[in-house]
TORKOL-4160 file (C-alpha; in steps of 0.2 Angstrom, whole numbers, padded with zeros to 4 digits, m for minus):
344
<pt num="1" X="0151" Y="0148" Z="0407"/>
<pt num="2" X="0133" Y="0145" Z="0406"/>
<pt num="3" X="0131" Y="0132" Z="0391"/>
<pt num="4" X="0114" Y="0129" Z="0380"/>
<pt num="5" X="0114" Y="0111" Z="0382"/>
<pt num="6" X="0097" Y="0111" Z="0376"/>
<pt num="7" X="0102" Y="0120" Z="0359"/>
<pt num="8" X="0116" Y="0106" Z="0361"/>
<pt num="9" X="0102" Y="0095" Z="0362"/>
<pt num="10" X="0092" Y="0100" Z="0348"/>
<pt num="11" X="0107" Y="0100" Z="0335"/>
<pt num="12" X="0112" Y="0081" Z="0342"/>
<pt num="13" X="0094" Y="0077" Z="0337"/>
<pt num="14" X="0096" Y="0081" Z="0315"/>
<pt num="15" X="0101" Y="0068" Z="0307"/>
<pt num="16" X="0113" Y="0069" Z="0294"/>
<pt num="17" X="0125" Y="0054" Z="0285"/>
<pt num="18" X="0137" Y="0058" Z="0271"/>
<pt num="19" X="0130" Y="0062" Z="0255"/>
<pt num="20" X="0112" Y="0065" Z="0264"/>
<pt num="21" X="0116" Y="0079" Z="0275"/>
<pt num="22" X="0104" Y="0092" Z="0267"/>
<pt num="23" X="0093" Y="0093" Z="0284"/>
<pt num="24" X="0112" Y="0098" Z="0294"/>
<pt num="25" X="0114" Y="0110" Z="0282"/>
<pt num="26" X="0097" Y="0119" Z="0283"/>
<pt num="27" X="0098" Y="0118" Z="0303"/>
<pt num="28" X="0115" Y="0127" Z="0301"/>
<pt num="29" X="0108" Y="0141" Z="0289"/>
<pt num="30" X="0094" Y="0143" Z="0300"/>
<pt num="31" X="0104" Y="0145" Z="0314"/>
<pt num="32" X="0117" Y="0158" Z="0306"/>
<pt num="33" X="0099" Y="0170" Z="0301"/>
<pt num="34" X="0099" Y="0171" Z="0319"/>
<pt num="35" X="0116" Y="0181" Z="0322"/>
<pt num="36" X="0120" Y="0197" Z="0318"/>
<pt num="37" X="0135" Y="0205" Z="0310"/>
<pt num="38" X="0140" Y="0189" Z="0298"/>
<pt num="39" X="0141" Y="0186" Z="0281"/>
<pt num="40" X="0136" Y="0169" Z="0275"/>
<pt num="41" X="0140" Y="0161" Z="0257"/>
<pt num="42" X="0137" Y="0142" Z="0251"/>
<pt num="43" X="0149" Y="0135" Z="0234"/>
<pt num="44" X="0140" Y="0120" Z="0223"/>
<pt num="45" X="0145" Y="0107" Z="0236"/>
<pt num="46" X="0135" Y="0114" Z="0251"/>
<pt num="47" X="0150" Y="0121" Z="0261"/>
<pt num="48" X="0145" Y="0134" Z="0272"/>
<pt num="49" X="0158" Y="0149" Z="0272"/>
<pt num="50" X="0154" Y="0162" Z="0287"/>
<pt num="51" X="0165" Y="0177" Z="0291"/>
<pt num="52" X="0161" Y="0188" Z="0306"/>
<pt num="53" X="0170" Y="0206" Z="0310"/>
<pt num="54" X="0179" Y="0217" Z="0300"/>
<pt num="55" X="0197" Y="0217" Z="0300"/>
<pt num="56" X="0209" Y="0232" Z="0305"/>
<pt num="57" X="0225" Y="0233" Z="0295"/>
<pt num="58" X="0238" Y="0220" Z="0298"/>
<pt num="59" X="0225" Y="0209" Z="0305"/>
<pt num="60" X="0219" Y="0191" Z="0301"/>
<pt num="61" X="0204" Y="0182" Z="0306"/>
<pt num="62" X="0205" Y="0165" Z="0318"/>
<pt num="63" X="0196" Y="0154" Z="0308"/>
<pt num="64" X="0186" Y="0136" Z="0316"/>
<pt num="65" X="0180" Y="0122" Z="0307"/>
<pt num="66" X="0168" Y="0106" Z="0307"/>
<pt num="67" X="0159" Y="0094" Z="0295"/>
<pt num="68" X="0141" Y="0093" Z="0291"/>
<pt num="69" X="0140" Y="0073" Z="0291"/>
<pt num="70" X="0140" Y="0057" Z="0301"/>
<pt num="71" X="0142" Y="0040" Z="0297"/>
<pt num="72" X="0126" Y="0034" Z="0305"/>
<pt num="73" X="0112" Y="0028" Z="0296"/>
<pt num="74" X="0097" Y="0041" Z="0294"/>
<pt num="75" X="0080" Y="0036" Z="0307"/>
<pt num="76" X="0063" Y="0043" Z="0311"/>
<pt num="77" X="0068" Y="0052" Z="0324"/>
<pt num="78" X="0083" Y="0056" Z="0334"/>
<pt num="79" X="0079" Y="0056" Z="0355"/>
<pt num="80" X="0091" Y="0063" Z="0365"/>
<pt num="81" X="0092" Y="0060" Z="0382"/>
<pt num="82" X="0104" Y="0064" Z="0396"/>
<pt num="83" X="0112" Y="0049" Z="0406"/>
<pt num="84" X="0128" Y="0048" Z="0417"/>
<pt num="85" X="0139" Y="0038" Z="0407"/>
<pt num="86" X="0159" Y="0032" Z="0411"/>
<pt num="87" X="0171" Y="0037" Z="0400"/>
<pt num="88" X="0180" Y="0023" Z="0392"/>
<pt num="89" X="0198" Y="0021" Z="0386"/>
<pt num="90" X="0199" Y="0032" Z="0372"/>
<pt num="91" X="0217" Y="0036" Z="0363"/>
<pt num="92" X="0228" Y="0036" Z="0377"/>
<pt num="93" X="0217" Y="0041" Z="0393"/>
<pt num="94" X="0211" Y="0030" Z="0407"/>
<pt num="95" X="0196" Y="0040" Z="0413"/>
<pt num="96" X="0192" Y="0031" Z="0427"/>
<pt num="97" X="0174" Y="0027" Z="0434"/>
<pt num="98" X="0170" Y="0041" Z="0438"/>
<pt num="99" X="0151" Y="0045" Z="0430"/>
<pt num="100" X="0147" Y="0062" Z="0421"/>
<pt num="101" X="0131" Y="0067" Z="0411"/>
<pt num="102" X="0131" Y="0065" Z="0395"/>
<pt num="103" X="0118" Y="0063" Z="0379"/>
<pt num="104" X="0115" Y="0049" Z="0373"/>
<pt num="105" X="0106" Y="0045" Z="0358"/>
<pt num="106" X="0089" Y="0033" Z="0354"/>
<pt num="107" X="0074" Y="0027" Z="0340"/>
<pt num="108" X="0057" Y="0030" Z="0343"/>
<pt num="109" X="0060" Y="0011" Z="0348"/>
<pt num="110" X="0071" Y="0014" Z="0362"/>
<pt num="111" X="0086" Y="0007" Z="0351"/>
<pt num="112" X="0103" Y="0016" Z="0355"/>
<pt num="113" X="0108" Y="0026" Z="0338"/>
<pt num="114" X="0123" Y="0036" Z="0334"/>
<pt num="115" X="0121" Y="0053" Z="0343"/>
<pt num="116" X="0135" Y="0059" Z="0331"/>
<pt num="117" X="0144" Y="0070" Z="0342"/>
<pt num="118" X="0157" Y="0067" Z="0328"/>
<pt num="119" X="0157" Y="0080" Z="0322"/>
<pt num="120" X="0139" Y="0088" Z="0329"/>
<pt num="121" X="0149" Y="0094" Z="0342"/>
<pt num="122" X="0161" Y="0103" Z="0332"/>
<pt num="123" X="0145" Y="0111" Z="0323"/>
<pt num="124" X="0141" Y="0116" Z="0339"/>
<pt num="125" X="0156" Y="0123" Z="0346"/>
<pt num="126" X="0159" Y="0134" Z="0329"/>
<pt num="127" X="0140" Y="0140" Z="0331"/>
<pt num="128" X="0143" Y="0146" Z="0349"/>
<pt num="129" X="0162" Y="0152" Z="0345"/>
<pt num="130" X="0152" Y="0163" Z="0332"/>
<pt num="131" X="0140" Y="0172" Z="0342"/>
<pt num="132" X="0155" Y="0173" Z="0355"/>
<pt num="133" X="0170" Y="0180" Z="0345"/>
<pt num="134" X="0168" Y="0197" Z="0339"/>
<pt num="135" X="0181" Y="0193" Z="0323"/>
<pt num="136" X="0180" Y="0176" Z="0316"/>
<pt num="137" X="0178" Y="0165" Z="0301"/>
<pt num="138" X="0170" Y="0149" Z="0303"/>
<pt num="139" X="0167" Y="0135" Z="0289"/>
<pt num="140" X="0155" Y="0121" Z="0290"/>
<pt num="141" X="0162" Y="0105" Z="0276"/>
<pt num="142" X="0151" Y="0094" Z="0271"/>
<pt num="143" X="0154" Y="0073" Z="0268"/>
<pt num="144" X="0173" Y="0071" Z="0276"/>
<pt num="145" X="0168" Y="0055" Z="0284"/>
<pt num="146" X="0173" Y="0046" Z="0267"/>
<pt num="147" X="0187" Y="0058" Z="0260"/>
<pt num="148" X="0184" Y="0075" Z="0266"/>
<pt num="149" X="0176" Y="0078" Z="0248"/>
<pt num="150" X="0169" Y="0094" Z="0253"/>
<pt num="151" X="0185" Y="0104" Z="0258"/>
<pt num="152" X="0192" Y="0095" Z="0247"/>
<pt num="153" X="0184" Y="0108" Z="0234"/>
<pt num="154" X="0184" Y="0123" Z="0248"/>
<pt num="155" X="0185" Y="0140" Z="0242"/>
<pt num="156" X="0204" Y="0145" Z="0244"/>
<pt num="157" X="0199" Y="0165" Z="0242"/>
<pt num="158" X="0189" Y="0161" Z="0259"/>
<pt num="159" X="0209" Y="0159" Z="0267"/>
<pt num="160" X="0217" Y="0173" Z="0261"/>
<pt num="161" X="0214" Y="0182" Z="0276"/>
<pt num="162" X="0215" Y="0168" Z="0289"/>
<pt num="163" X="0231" Y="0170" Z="0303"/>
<pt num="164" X="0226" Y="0150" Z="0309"/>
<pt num="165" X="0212" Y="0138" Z="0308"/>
<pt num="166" X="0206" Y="0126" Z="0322"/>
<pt num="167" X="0196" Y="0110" Z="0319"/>
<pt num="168" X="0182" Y="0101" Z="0330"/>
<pt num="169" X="0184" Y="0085" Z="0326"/>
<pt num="170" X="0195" Y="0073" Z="0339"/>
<pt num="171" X="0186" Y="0061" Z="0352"/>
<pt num="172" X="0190" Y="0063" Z="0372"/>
<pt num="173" X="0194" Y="0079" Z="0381"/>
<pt num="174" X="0213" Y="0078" Z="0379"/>
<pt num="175" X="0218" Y="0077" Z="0359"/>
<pt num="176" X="0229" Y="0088" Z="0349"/>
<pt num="177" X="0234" Y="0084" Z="0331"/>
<pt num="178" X="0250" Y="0089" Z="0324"/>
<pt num="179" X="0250" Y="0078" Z="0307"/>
<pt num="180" X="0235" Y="0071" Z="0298"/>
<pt num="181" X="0241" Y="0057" Z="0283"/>
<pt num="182" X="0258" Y="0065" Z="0281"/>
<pt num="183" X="0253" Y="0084" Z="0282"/>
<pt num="184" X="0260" Y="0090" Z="0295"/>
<pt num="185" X="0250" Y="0107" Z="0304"/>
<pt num="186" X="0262" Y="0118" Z="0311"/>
<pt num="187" X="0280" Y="0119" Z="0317"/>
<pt num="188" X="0281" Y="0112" Z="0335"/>
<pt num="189" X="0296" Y="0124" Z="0338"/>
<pt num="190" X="0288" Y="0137" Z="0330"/>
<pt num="191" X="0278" Y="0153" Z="0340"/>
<pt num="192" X="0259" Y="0147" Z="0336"/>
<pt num="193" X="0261" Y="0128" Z="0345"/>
<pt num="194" X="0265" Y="0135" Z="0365"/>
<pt num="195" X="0252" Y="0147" Z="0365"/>
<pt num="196" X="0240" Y="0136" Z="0358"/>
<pt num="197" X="0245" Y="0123" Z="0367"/>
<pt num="198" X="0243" Y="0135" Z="0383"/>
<pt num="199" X="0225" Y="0140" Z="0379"/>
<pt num="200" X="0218" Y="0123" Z="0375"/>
<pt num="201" X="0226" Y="0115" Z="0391"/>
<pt num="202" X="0219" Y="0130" Z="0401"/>
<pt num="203" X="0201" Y="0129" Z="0392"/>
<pt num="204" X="0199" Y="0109" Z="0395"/>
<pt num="205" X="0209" Y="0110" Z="0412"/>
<pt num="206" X="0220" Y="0097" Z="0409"/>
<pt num="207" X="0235" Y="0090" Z="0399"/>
<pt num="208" X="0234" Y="0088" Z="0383"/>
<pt num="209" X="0243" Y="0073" Z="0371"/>
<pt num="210" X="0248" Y="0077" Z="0354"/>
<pt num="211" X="0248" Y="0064" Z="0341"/>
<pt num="212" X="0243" Y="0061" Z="0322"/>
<pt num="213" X="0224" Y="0062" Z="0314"/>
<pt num="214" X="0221" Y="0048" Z="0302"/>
<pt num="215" X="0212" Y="0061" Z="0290"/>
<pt num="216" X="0200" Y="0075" Z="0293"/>
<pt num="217" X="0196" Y="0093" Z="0286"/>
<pt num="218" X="0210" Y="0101" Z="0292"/>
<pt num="219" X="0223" Y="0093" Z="0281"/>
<pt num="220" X="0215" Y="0100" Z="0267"/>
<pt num="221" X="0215" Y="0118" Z="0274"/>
<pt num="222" X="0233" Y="0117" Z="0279"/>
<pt num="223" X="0240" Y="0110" Z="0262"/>
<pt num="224" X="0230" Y="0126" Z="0252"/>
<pt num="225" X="0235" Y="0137" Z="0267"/>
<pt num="226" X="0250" Y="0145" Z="0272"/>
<pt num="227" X="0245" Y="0147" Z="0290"/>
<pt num="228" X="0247" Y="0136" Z="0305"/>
<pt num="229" X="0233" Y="0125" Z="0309"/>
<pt num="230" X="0227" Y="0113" Z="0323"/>
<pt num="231" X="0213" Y="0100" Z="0328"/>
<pt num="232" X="0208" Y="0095" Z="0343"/>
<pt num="233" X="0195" Y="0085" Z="0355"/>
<pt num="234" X="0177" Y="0091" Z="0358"/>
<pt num="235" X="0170" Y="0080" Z="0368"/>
<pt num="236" X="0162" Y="0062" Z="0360"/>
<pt num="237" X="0166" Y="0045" Z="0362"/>
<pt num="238" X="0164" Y="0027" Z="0355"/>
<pt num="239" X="0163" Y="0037" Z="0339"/>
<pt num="240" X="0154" Y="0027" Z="0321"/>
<pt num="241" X="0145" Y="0016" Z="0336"/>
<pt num="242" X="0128" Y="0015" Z="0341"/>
<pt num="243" X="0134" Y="0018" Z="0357"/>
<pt num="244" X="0143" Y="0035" Z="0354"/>
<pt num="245" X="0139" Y="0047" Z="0367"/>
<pt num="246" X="0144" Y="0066" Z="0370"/>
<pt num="247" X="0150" Y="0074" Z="0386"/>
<pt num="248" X="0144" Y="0090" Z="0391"/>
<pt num="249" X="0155" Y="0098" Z="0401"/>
<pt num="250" X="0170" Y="0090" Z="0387"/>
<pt num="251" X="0160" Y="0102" Z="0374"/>
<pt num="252" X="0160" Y="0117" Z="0386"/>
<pt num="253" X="0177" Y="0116" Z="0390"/>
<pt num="254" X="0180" Y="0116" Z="0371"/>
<pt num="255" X="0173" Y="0130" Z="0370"/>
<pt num="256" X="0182" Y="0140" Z="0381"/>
<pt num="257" X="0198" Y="0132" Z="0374"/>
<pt num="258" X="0194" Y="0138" Z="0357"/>
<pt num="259" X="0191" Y="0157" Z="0363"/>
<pt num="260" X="0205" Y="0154" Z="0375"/>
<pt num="261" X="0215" Y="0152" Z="0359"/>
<pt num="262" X="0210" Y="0170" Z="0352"/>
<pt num="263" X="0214" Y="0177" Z="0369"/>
<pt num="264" X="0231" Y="0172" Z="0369"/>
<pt num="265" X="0236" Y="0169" Z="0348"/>
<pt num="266" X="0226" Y="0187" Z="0343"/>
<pt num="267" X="0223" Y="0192" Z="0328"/>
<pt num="268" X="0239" Y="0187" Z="0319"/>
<pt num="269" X="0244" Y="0176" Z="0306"/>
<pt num="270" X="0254" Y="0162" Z="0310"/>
<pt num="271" X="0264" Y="0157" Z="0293"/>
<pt num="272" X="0268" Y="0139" Z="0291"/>
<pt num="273" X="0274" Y="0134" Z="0275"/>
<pt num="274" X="0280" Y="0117" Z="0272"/>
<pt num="275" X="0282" Y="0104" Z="0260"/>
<pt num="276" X="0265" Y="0092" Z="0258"/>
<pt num="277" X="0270" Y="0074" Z="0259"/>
<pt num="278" X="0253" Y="0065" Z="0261"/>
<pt num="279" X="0256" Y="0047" Z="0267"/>
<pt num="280" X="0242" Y="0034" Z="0254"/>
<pt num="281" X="0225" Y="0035" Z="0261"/>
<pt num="282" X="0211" Y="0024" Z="0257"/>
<pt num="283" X="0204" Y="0038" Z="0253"/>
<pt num="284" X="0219" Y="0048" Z="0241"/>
<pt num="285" X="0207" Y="0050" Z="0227"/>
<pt num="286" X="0201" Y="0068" Z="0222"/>
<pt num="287" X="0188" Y="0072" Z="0208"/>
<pt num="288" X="0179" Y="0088" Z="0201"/>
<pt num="289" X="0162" Y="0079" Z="0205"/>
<pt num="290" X="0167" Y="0067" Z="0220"/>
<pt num="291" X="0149" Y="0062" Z="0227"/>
<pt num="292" X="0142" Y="0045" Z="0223"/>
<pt num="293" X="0133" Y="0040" Z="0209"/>
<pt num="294" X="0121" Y="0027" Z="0217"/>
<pt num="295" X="0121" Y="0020" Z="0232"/>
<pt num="296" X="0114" Y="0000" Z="0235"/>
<pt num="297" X="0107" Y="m0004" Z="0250"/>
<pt num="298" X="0107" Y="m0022" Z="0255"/>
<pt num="299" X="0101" Y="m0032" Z="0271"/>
<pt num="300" X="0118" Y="m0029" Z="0279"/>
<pt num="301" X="0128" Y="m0016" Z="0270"/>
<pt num="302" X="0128" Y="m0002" Z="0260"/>
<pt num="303" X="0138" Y="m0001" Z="0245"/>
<pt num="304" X="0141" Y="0019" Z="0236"/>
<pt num="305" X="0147" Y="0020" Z="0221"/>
<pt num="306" X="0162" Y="0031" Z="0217"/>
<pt num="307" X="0170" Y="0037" Z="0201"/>
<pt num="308" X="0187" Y="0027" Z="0205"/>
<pt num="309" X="0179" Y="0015" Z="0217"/>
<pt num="310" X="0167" Y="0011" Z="0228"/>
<pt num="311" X="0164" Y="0011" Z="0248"/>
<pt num="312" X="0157" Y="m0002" Z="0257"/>
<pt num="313" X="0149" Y="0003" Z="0274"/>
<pt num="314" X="0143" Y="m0009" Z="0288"/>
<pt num="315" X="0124" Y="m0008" Z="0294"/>
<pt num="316" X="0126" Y="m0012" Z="0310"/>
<pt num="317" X="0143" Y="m0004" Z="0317"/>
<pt num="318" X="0142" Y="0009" Z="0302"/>
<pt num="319" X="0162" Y="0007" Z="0301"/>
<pt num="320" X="0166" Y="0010" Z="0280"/>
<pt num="321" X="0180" Y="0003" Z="0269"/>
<pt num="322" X="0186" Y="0010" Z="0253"/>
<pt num="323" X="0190" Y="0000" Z="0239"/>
<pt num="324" X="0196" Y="0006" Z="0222"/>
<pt num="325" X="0196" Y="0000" Z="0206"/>
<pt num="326" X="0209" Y="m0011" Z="0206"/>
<pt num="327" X="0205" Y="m0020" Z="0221"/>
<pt num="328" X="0187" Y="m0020" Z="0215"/>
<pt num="329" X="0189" Y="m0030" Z="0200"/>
<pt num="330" X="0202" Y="m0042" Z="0210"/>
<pt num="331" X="0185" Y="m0042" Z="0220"/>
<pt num="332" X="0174" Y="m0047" Z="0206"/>
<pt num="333" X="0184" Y="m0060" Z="0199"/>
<pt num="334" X="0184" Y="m0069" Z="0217"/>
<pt num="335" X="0165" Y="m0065" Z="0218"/>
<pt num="336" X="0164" Y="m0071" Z="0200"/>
<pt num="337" X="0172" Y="m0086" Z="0203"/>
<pt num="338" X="0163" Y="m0090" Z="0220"/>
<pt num="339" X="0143" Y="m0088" Z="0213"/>
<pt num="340" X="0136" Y="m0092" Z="0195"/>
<pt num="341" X="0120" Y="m0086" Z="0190"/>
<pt num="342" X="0115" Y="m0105" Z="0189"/>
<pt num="343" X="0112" Y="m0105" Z="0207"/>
<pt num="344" X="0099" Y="m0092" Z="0207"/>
């Protein structure tokens, strides 16, 4: 497979962070004009729902998911350049010294940035599995990064027709998730986990390790689906650093594991029903309007305000916390207590 690292490039270099992803969003509409044989449709929140093929009788579509957002902080410009990094310890694999070429991401400064691989690479891989597959839906959800608020509201029409859904969104070469906060994806002794399991080991050529997602876009999908679903790795590392980079050849072998997955799971629908027992999440909140209302930038963090709390999100490692309302006032009172207005 001959990959288009310099589309790969070019999508690494928009910058998008939660809540400010409108740029990502144009890039991915601008790109979808560009394929034939889809149909493309947006809801209020800016998800992008794309659906390629038309379907014979008793067939479902494979459908493949990302998220439009980062947690970096927007800059100028984004330069990407190409670097043979090592790939550190990440979740379980010891990747050796062995040096591969990778992207890497810098200011107009020089200054390392986030690249954003997560989940840029998983808007990639979708694109490309697009103008690959002849019968697919893809869906592109925007701000997961602080409570996956965009498939949160996802249009559950758009999964009638879905036999499994694949996420993008896993660090390394090597990830499967089979739970993500308490919902679990699909039955391990069921028929859709060995073949999956077959393709995506094939596609990245090695063996994969299946473990539990904190959060991401998948465990919405699953708990308004009735199909099996699955996330895996697509290729970034030291992700929400300044440091994060993305392997190439991690991403093309996603690639190939995603329409490895088609070759071997079809166009069948892989029921998995089963009762959703999400574990508390900082970010167990849901709202008809979830976005912030302001957002207050200081010298080291940022602070967004939500409707049931607020998130606080570090300027320079650009890690976030969510505190609600409870512990914010607890919050207050200690703040309160701490400074008076006298002292300014």
């Amino acid at each position: 497979m001959n990959m288009n690292t310099t589309k790969l490039k070019e999508l690494l270099s928009v910058p998008t962070k939660t809540y400010q992803e409108d740029k990502m969003v144009d890039y991915i509409l601008n790109e979808l004009s560009h394929i034939e044989g889809i149909e493309i449709a947006c809801d209020g929140h800016k998800n992008i729902y794309v659906t390629k093929g038309i379907l014979d009788e008793s067939e479902f579509y494979p459908m493949f998911i990302s998220h439009t957002d980062t947690v970096h902080n927007l800059v100028d410009e984004i330069i990407v350049e190409e670097e043979y990094l090592v790939r550190p310890y990440t979740f379980g694999k010891d990747f050796g010294s062995d040096q591969v070429l990778c992207l890497k991401a810098y200011t107009k400064e020089n200054k390392p940035t986030g690249i954003g691989g997560d989940d840029k690479c998983g808007i990639f891989i979708c694109l490309e599995l697009l103008k690959q597959l002849d019968k697919v839906k893809v869906a592109f959800f925007v701000s997961e990064e602080t409570g996956c608020h965009g498939s949160r509201n996802l249009d559950k029409d758009f999964l009638k027709d879905v036999g499994y859904c694949t996420q993008y969104d896993a660090p390394g070469d090597h990830l499967i998730s089979y739970s993500c906060s308490g919902t679990v994806l699909f039955d391990k002794n069921g028929e859709f986990f060995p073949l999956a399991l077959q393709a995506i080991s094939e596609g990245f050529e090695n063996e994969m390790m299946v473990q539990s997602h904190p959060y991401t876009d998948i465990m919405m999908v699953k708990q308004y689906g009735d199909f099996s679903c699955i996330n895996m790795s697509c290729g970034y590392y030291n992700m929400h650093t300044s440091n994060e980079f993305v392997c190439i050849s991690d991403v093309e072998r996603a690639i190939v594991a995603g329409k490895n997955m088609v070759d071997k799971l079809g166009l069948k629908k892989y029921e998995f029903k089963e009762e959703i027992k999400p574990q508390p999440s900082i970010f167990d909140f849901q709202d008809d309007k979830p976005f912030y209302d302001e957002v207050h930038q200081l010298s080291t963090v940022d602070v967004i305000e939500e409707k049931n709390g607020i998130i606080i999100s570090d300027l320079y490692d650009e890690n976030q916390l969510y505190i609600d309302n409870e512990d914010g006032y607890k919050l207050y009172e200690i703040l309160k207590n701490r400074y008076s207005l006298d002292e300014y």
